[in-house]
C-alpha positions in Angstrom: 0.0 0.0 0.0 1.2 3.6 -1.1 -0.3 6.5 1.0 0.2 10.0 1.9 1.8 11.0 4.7 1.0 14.6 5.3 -3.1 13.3 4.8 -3.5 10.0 5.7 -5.3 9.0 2.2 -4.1 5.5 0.3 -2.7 6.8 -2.7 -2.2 3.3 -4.5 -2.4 -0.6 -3.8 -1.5 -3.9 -4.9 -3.5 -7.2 -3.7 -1.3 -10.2 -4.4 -1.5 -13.7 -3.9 -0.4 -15.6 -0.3 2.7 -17.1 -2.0 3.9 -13.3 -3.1 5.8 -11.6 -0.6 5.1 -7.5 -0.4 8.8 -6.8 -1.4 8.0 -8.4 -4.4 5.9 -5.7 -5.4 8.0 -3.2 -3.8 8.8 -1.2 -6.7 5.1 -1.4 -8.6 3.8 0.6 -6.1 6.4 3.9 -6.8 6.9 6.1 -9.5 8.7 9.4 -10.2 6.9 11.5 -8.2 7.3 10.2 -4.9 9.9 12.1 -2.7 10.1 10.1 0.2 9.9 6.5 0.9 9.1 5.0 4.4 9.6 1.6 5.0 10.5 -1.2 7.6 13.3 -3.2 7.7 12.0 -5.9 5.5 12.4 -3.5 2.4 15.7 -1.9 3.1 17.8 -3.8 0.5 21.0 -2.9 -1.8 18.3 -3.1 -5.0 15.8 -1.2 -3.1 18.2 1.7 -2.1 19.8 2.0 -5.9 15.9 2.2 -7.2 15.2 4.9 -4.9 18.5 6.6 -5.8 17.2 6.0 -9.4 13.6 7.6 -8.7 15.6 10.9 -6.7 13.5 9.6 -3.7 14.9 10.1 -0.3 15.0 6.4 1.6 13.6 6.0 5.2 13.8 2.4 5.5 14.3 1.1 8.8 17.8 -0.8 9.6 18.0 -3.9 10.6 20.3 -5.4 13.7 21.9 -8.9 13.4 24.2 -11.0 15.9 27.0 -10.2 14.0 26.4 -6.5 13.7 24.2 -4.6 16.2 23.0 -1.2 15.1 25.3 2.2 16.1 23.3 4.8 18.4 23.1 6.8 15.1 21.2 3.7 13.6 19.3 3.8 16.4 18.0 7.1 16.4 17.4 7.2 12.7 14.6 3.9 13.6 13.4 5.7 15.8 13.0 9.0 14.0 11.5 7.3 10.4 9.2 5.1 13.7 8.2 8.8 14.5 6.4 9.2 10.7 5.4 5.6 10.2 3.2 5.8 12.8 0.8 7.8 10.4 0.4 5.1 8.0 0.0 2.6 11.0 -3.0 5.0 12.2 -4.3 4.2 8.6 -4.4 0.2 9.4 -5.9 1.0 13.0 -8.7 2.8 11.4 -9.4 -0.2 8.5 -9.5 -2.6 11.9 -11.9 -0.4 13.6 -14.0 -0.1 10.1 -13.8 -4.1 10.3 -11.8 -3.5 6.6 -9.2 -5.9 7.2 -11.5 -8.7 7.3 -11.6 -10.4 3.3 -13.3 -14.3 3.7 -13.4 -14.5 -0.4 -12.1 -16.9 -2.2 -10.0 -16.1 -5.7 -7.6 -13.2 -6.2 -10.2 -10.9 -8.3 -12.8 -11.0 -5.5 -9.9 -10.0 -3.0 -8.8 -7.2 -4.9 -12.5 -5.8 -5.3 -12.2 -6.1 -1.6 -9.0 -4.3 -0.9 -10.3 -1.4 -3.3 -13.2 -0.9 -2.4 -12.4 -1.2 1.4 -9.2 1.6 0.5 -11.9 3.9 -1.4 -14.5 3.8 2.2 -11.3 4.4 4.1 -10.7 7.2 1.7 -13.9 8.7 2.1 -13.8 8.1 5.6 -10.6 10.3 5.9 -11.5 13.0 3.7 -15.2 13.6 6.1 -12.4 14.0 8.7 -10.5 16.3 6.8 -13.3 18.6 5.9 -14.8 18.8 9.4 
């Protein structure tokens, strides 16, 4: 899922199937004007960083510790400052939980996409009522 961060609106979306990881679909979801790109750890990849670079798209993907290498403090505080402005798309998935949007009991990959846009477009909605209030 693509979404704004300054408004809280889903800008874009991508339903795969179970066996399709989302950092498959990673770059599907971006185009040229995006600025910024916030993402967890899962995403934060040589490829990933050199698309970005490619795109002129600053990277906030989070860092990842290992055994072998534990973050610096500086690592540290950058996770904690991109954790500062995820936390506005997480408010996005609270929101589709409270809606009772996250729930899709359909069987077949069309029928689940229908679902996801559809449940994105009340979301949508949803968010801009809040906006003009």
């Amino acid at each position: 899922m693509k979404a704004d961060l300054k408004t809280k609106l889903i800008l874009k979306s991508k339903t795969t199937p179970a066996h399709v990881h989302d950092i498959q679909v990673f770059e599907e979801l971006l185009d040229e004007q995006d600025q910024a790109v916030l993402a967890d750890s899962t995403y934060h990849s040589a490829e990933h960083e050199a698309y970005l670079i490619k795109l002129n798209a600053q990277e906030f993907l989070k860092r990842k510790a290992t055994r072998s290498h534990p973050l610096s403090p500086a690592e540290q505080q950058t996770n904690h400052t991109i954790s500062r402005m995820r936390v506005r798309v997480e408010h996005i998935f609270a929101r589709m939980v409270q809606m009772r949007n996250d729930l899709c009991q359909s069987i077949g990959l069309k029928r689940a996409s229908q679902h996801n846009h559809l449940s994105n477009l009340v979301y949508n909605m949803d968010r801009y009522a809040c906006m003009t209030r």
